[in-house]
N, C-alpha and C positions, 0 to 999 in steps of 0.2 A: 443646077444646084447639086451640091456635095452631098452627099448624105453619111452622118459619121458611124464610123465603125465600133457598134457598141463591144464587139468582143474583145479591143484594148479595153476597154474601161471595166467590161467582166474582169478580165485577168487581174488589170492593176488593183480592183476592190476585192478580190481572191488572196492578191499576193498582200496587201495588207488589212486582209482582216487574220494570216496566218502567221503575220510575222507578230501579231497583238496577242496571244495566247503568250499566258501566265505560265513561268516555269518557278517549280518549288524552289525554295531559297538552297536546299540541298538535299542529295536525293532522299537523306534517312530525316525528314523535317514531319512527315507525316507519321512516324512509327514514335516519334519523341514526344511530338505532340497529345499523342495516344496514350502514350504511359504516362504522361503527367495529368493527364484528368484520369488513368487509373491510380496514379498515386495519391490526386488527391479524394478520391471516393474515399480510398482507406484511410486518409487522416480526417474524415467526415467520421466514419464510423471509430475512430478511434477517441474523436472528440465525443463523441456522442456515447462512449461507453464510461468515459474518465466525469463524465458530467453525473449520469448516474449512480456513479459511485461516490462521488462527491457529496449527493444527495444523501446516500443511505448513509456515509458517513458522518456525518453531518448530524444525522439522525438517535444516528447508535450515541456520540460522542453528546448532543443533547440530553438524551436518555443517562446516558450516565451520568452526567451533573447533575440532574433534579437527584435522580436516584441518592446518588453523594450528599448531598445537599440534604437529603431527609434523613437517613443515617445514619452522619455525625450529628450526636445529641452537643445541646450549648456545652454539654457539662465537660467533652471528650476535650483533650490534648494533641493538638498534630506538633509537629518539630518543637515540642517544648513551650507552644504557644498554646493557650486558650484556645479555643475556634469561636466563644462568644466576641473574642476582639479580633478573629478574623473572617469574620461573615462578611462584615459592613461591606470591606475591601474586596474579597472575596467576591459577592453579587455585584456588586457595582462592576467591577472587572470582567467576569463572567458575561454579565448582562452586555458590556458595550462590543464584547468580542462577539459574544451572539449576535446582535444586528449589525456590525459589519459585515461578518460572514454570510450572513442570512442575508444582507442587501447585495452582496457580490455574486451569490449562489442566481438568483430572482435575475440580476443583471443578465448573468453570462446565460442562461437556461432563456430568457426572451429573445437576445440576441441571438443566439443560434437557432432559436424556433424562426425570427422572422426571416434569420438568411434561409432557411429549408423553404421559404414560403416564396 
């Protein structure tokens, strides 16, 4: 009886377990790779600073309508108009721009919380 030569069959699973190693798609693919998850950290924190600001803006710019809005007495004149004939318009305008705003503010601030999650 033959008895078979294991050390072909070493080399041949040697010679292809080395020709199976993964070579990078190009040599600078790991350095590129690197700087785009650092570029996007900073556009994380840049989103994350433009959102805050959005908020306090948002805030100030509420604050200032009520404020306005208390004020102007019925009795004042803006551009020649009355301001008792332009409240109505006025609020209601005011009001639907605030809960859009204020539902878009809520959107974009959940959405970015649950991606950070």
């Amino acid at each position: 009886m033959d008895i078979p030569d294991n050390s072909n069959k070493d080399d041949r699973l040697k010679e292809l377990l080395g020709s199976s190693r993964l070579e990078m798609p190009f040599p600078d693919f790991e350095d590129k790779v690197m700087d785009r998850i650092k570029e996007e950290v900073r556009e994380g924190k840049a989103i994350d600073k433009n959102l805050r600001l959005s908020w306090i803006f948002f805030a100030l710019g509420t604050a200032f309508g009520l404020l306005l809005s208390v004020i102007l007495s019925p009795s004042s004149i803006v551009f020649g108009f009355p301001v008792s004939k332009l409240a109505i318009p006025a609020y209601i305008t005011g009001g639907t721009l605030f809960l859009l705003f204020l539902e878009q503010l809520f959107k974009f601030t959940f959405e970015r919380k649950k991606h950070h999650n």
